[in-house]
C-alpha atoms as one frame of an Amber mdcrd trajectory, in Angstrom:
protein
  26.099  28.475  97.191  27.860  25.220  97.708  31.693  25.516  95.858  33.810
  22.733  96.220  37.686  24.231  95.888  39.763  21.522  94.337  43.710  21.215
  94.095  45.178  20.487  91.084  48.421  19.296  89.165  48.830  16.505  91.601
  52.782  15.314  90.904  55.854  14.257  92.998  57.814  16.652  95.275  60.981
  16.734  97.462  60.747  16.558 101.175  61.967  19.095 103.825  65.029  17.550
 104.842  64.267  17.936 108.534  61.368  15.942 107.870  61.175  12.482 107.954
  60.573  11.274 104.247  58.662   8.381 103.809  61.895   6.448 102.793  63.599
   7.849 105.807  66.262   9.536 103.798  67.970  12.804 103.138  70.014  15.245
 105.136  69.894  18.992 105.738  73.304  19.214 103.862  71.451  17.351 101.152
  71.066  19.724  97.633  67.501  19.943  96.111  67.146  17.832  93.391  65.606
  19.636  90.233  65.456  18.448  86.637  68.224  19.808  84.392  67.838  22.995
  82.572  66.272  22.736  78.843  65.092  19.004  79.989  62.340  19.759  77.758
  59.558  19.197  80.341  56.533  21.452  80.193  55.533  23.222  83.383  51.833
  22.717  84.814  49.700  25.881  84.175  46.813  27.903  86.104  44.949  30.519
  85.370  44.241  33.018  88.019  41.453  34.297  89.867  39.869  37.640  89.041
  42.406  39.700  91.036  45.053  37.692  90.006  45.822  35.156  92.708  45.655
  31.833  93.827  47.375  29.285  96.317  50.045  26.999  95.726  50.571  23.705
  97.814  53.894  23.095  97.082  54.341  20.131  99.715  53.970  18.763 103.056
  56.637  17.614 105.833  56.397  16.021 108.937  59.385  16.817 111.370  61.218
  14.008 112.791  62.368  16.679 115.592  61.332  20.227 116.994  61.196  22.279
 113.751  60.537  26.394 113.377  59.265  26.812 109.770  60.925  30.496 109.074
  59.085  31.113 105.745  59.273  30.930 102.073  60.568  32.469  99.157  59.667
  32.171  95.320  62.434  30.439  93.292  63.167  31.980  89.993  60.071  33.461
  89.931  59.306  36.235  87.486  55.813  38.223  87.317  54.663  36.724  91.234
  54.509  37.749  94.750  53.686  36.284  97.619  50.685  37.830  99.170  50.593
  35.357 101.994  52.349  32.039 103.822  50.895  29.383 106.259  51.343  25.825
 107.332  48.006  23.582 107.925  47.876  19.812 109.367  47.786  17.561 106.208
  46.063  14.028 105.677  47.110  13.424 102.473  50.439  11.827 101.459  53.857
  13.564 101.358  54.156  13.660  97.100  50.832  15.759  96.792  51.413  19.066
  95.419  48.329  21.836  93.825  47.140  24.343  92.972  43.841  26.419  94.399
  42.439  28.345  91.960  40.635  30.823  94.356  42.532  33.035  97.121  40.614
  32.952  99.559  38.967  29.798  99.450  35.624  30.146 101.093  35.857  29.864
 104.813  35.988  26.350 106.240  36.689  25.080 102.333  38.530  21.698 102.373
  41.931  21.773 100.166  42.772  18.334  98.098  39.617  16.771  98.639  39.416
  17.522 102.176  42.618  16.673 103.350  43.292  19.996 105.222  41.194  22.716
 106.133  41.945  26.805 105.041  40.715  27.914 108.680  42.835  25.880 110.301
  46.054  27.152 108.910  48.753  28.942 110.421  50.896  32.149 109.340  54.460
  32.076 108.868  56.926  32.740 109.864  57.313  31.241 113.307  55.392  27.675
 112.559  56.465  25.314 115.635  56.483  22.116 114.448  57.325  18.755 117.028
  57.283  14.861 115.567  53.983  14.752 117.517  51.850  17.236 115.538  52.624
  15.188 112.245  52.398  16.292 108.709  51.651  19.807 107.559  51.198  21.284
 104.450  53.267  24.083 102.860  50.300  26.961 101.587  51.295  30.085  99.334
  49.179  32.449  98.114  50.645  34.277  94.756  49.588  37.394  93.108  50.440
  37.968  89.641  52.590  41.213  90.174  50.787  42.437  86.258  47.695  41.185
  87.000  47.176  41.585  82.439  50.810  39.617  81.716  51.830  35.881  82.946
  53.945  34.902  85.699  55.881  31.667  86.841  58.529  30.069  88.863  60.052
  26.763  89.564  58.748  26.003  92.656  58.549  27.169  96.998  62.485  27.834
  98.790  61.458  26.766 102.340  63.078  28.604 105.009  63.253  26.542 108.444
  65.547  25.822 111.564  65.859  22.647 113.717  69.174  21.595 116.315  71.354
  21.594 113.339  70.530  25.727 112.577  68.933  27.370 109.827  68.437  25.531
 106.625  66.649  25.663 102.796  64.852  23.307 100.995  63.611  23.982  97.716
  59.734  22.059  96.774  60.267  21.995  92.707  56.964  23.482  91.481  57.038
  24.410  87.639  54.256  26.468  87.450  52.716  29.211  84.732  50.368  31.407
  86.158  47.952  32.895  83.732  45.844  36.150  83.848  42.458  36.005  84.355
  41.179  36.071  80.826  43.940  33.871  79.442  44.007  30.272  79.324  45.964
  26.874  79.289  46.302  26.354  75.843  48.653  24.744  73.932  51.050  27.760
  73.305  50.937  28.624  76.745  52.491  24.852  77.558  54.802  25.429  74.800
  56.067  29.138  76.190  57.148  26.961  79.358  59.718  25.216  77.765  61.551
  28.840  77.303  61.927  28.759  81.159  60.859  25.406  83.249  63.890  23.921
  84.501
């Protein structure tokens, strides 16, 4: 059976600060920039797979020196865990972020319309990253800690360490994960507002 594992939600996201942005700027010391609370902005929303999972691309970054991706964390999450955390090369451009709806994808599936590859990723933490192995994606697989009740979060705290130490960079992600036999519907859009920053 032939499944074609799409990522959704496509919308704009901060770069890693030790990452060369495709405007060139930004700074480790640089804060995360995040729309301001009660901005009145509805989160995206998923639905989860059978058991309650799926993967979130929260962004990509290309380092513009040698980079040690230390892991992620969930910001303000409430209701998710994360089951599992990987970098994969990336040919799509730096503002992509998703969602894919099935954890795991079927081996060898392509993520955003084949612009990386599941097998290919790598488990974190401990990524080594030089300017010479170019962009890689950010993937993290969720589990909905009440796998009958909603979760969400704001978006992927990256954890990493270049010549200038250890640093954070948050990839804003408003995102309601919904069980398995919920859906998207118009009150669950409206419940975000309660919450998305």
């Amino acid at each position: 059976m032939d499944r074609t594992v799409t990522a959704v939600a496509v919308v704009s996201l901060l770069a890693l600060a030790a990452c060369a942005a495709d405007d060139g700027t930004g700074s480790p010391t640089d804060p995360p920039t995040a729309a301001p609370s009660g901005s009145g902005q509805r989160a995206q929303c998923a639905v989860a797979d059978p058991e309650g999972q799926l993967i979130l691309l929260p962004g990509s970054l290309t380092p513009s020196s040698a980079t040690v991706l230390d892991g992620v964390d969930l910001d303000r999450s409430v209701g998710l865990e994360v089951i599992e955390q990987s970098a994969v090369a990336f040919a799509g451009r730096s503002s992509v972020q998703g969602v894919v709806l099935d954890y795991p994808p079927l081996p060898n599936a392509d993520l955003a319309d084949s612009l990386a590859t599941w097998d290919t990723r790598r488990d974190l933490p401990g990524v080594r990253l030089a300017p010479g192995d170019g962009q890689h994606a950010v993937l993290v697989a969720v589990q909905l800690t009440d796998p009958a009740a909603a979760g969400h979060l704001d978006g992927v705290v990256v954890r990493y360490t270049d010549a200038g130490g250890a640093h954070e960079r948050t990839l804003a992600q408003p995102l309601l994960v919904q069980p398995p036999d919920a859906l998207c519907d118009v009150a669950a859009y409206d419940s975000t507002l309660d919450w998305a920053p």
